[in-house]
N, C-alpha and C positions, 0 to 999 in steps of 0.2 A: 504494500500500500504506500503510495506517493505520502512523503511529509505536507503536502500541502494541495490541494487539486488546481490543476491548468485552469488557466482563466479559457474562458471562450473570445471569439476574436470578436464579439461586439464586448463583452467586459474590459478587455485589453486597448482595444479603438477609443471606449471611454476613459480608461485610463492614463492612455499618450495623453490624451487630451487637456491635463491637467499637467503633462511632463515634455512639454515640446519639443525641449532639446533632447527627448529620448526618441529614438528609431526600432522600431524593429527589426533583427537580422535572424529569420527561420526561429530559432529556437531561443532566442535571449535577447534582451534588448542594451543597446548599446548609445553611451555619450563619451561624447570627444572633449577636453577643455582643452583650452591655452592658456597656461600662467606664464607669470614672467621669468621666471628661469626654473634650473634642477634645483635649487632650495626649497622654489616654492611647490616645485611637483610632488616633493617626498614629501612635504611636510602634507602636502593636502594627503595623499598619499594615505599617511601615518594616522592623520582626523580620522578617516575614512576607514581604515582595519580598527582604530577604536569602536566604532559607530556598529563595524560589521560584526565585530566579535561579541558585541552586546548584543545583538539581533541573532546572532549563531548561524548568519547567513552571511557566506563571502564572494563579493566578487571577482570575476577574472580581473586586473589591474595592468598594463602598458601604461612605460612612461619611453616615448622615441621624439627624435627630434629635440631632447631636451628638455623641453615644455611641453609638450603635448600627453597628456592622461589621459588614455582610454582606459573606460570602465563600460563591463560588459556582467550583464547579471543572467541568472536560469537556474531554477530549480532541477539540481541534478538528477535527486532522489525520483521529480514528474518526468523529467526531461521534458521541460516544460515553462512556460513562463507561468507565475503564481502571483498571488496575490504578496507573498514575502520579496520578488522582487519590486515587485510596486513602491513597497511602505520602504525599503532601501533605497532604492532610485531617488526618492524624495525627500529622505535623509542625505542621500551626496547631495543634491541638489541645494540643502539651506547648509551644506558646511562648504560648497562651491560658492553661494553668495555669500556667506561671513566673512569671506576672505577675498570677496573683490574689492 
């Protein structure tokens, strides 16, 4: 039994909707930032494995280009997008704005 059940694609469609700078790619959905240097990417980085560790959900994490953090989220256990990556997606999202 999945940790969490797939959303449906009209659940998920409502859900970007509310997380713009998130995309869907097949099975997880994925944001890009550009901070201003490698300081600043690890340290968001670093916010970001606090936030996931307290959630007990972790994202896949890229940092190329120096600045650039890709974060990619999927419930393993569904192989699936969930509602656990939603409420994570929106937690990156307000430690991405506390720190513009």
């Amino acid at each position: 039994m999945p940790y969490a059940d797939p959303l449906t694609d009209a659940e998920l469609a409502a859900a970007l909707a509310d997380l713009p700078d998130w995309s869907r790619e097949g099975d997880r959905i994925r944001r890009i930032v550009r901070v201003a240097g490698f300081s600043a990417a690890a340290d968001l980085v670093r916010a970001v494995a606090v936030a996931a560790d307290a959630a007990n959900h972790h994202p896949d994490v890229h940092i190329t280009g120096y600045r650039n953090v890709t974060f990619e989220l999927t419930t393993h256990a569904a192989a699936a997008i969930t509602r656990r990556d939603i409420d994570l997606a929106a937690q990156i999202d307000r430690l991405i704005i506390g720190r513009a």
